[in-house]
C-alpha positions as CSV (number, residue, x, y, z in Angstrom):
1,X,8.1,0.4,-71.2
2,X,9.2,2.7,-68.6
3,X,10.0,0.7,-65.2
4,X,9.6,1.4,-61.7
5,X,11.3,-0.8,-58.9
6,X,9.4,-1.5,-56.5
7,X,10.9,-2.8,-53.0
8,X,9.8,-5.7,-50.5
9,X,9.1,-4.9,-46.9
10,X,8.5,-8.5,-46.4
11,X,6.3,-8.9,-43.3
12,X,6.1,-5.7,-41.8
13,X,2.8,-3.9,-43.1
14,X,2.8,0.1,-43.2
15,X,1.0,2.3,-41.3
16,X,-1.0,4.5,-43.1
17,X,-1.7,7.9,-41.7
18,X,-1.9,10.3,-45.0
19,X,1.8,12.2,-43.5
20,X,4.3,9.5,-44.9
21,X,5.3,9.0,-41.1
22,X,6.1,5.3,-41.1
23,X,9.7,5.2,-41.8
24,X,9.4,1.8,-44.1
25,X,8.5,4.9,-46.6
26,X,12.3,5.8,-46.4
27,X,13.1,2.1,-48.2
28,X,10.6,3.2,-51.3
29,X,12.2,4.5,-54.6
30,X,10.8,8.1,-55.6
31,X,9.1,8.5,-59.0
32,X,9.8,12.8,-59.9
33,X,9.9,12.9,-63.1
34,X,6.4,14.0,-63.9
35,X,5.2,16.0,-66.7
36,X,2.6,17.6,-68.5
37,X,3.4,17.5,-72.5
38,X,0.5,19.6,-73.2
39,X,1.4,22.5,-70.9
40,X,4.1,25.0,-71.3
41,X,3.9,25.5,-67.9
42,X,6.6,24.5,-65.2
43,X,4.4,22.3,-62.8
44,X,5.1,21.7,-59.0
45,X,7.2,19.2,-57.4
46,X,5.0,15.6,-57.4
47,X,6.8,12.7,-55.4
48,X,5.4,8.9,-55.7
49,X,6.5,5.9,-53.7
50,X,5.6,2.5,-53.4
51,X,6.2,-0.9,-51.6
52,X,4.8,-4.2,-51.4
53,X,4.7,-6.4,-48.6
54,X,3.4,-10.0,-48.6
55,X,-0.2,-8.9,-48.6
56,X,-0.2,-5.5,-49.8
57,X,0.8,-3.2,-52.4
58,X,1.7,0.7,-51.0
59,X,1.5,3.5,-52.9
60,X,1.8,7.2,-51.9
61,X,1.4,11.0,-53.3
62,X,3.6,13.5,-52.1
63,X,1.8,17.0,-54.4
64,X,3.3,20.0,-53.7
65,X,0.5,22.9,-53.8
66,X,-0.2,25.7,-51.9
67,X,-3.6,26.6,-53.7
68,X,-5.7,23.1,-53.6
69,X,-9.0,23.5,-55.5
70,X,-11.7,20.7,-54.2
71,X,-15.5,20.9,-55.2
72,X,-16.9,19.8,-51.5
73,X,-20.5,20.4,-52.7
74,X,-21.1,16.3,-52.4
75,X,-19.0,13.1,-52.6
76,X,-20.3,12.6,-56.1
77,X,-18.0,11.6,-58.7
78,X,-19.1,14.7,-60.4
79,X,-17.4,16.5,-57.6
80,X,-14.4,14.3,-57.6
81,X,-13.9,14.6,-61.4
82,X,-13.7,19.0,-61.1
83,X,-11.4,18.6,-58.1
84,X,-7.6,17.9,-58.0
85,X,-6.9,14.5,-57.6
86,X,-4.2,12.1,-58.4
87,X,-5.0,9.0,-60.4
88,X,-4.0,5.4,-60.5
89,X,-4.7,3.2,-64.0
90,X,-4.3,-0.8,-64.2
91,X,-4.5,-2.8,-66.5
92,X,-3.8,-6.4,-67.5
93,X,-2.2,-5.9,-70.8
94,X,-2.0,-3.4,-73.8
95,X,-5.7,-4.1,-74.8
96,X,-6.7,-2.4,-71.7
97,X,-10.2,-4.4,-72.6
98,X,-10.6,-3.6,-69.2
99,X,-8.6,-1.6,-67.6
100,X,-9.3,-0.6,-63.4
101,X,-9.1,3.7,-63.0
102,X,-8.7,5.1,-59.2
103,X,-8.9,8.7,-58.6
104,X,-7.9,10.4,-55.0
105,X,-8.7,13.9,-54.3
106,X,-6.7,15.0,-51.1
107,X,-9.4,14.8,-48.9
108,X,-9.7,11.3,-49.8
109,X,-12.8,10.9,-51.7
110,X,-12.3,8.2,-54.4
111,X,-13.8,7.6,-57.1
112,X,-13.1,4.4,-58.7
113,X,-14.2,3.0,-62.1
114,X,-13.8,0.3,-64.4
115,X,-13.2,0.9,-67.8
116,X,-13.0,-0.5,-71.9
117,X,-11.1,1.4,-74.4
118,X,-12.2,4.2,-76.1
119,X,-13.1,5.5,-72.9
120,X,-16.4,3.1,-72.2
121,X,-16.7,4.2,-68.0
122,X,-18.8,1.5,-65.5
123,X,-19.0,3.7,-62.6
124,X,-21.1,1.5,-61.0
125,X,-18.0,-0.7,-60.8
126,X,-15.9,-0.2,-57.4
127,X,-12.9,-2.2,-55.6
128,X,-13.9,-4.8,-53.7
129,X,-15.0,-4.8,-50.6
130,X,-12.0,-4.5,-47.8
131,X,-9.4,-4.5,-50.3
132,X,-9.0,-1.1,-50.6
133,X,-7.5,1.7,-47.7
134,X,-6.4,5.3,-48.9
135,X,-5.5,7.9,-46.1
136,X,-4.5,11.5,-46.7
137,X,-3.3,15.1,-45.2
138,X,-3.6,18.8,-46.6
139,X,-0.6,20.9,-45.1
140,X,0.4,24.3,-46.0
141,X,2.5,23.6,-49.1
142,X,1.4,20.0,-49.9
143,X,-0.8,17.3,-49.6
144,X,-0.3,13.6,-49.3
145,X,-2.3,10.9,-50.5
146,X,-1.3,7.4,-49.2
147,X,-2.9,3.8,-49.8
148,X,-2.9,0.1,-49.8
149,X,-4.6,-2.2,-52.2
150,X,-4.4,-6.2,-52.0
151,X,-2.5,-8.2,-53.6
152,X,-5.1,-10.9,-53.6
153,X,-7.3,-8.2,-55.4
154,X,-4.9,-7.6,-57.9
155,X,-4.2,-10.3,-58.8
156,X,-7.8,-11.4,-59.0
157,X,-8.6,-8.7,-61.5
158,X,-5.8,-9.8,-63.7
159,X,-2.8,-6.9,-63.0
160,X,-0.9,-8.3,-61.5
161,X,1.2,-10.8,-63.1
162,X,5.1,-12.1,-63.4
163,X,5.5,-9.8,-60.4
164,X,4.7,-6.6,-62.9
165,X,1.5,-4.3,-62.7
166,X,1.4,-1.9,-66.1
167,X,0.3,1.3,-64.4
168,X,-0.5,5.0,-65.6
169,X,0.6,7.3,-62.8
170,X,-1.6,10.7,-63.3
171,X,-2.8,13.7,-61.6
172,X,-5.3,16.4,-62.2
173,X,-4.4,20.1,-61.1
174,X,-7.1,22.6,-61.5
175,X,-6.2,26.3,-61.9
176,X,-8.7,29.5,-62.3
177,X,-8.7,31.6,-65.3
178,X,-9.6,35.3,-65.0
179,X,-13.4,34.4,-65.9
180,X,-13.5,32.1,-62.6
181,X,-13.8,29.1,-64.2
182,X,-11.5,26.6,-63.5
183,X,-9.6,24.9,-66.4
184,X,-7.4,21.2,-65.8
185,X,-3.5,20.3,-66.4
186,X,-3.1,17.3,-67.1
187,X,0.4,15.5,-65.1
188,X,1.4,12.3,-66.2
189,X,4.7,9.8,-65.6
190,X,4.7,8.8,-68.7
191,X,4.6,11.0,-71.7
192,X,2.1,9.1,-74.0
193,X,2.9,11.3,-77.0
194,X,-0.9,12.2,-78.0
195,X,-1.6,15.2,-79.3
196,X,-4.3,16.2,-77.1
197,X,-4.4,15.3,-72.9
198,X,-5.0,11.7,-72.8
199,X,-4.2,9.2,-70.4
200,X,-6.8,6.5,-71.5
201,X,-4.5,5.1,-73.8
202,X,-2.3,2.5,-74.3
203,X,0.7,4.8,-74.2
204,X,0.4,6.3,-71.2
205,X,0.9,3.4,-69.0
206,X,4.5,1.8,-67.4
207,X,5.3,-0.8,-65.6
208,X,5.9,-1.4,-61.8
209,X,7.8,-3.9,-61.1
210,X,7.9,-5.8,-58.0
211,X,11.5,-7.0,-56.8
């Protein structure tokens, strides 16, 4: 599986501001190499980072896009699911019977699911109380998505394990069509080789690995 290394800050805890401006960010690796097998379309820069520290496991989006399309009619997860977002899967192994799904738009509105193959959604599911912090910024050119999630959390729902979390790495970019309407690409880290957008599959997940 493809392998992400993810780095200790010990017991310093991040700050998180949704601009990347605590420099413990500098000591994270940078996942680039995003893709969307389904598009023939170059797609922007998307930079994700992560640390762990004794308590916490870090995460950040770094989306480069100038034209963000959010539905701000409600916090629904209707809303959420027609917006641009980037997306977080868990699971505890390649069953994925279940598997934990969080979606960030860049204002942040989360929506946050829990989920059985063949794409059986309890949205009435959320992660628990106080264990969950997700901050975020629109600039000009970009927007930044950053969060924290226990490790106490994790661990409780099963991911996290042997100091490895299998993780699908995702996000959603809406663009208009000439009618209007607004039509999804689909951006993942790892290519799950599926013939049509899918990241609900076993395939389309990786591994961070803590060090």
């Amino acid at each position: 599986m493809q392998t992400y290394s993810v780095k200790s800050i010990g017991a310093s805890e991040l700050i998180l501001d949704g601009r990347l401006s605590d420099s413990l960010w500098d000591k994270a690796n940078i996942i680039t190499e995003f893709k969307s097998p389904w598009d023939a379309e170059q797609i922007a820069r998307i930079e994700f980072r992560s640390l762990y520290s004794k308590s916490k496991f870090y995460f950040s989006f770094k989306v480069f896009d100038s034209n963000i399309h959010a539905i701000k009619d409600d916090d629904s997860n209707a809303s959420i699911n027609d917006s641009d977002r980037v997306e977080l899967f868990f699971r505890s192994d390649r069953k994925m019977s279940p598997y934990f799904c969080l979606e960030i738009d860049p204002t942040p509105r989360i929506m946050d699911f829990k989920a059985l193959p063949n794409k059986q959604f309890d949205f009435e599911w959320s992660w628990p109380t106080g264990e969950l912090e997700v901050k975020s910024n629109i600039a000009t050119d970009h927007f930044i998505v950053e969060g924290s999630i226990s490790l106490t959390s994790l661990k409780d729902l099963g991911l996290l394990k042997e100091n490895r979390i299998e993780t699908g790495i995702f996000r959603a970019k809406y663009n208009s069509n000439s009618d209007g309407s607004f039509v999804p690409t689909w951006i993942t880290w790892v290519d799950p080789s599926t013939n049509e957008p899918n990241f609900h599959t076993p395939s389309s997940f990786g591994v961070l690995q803590l060090e």
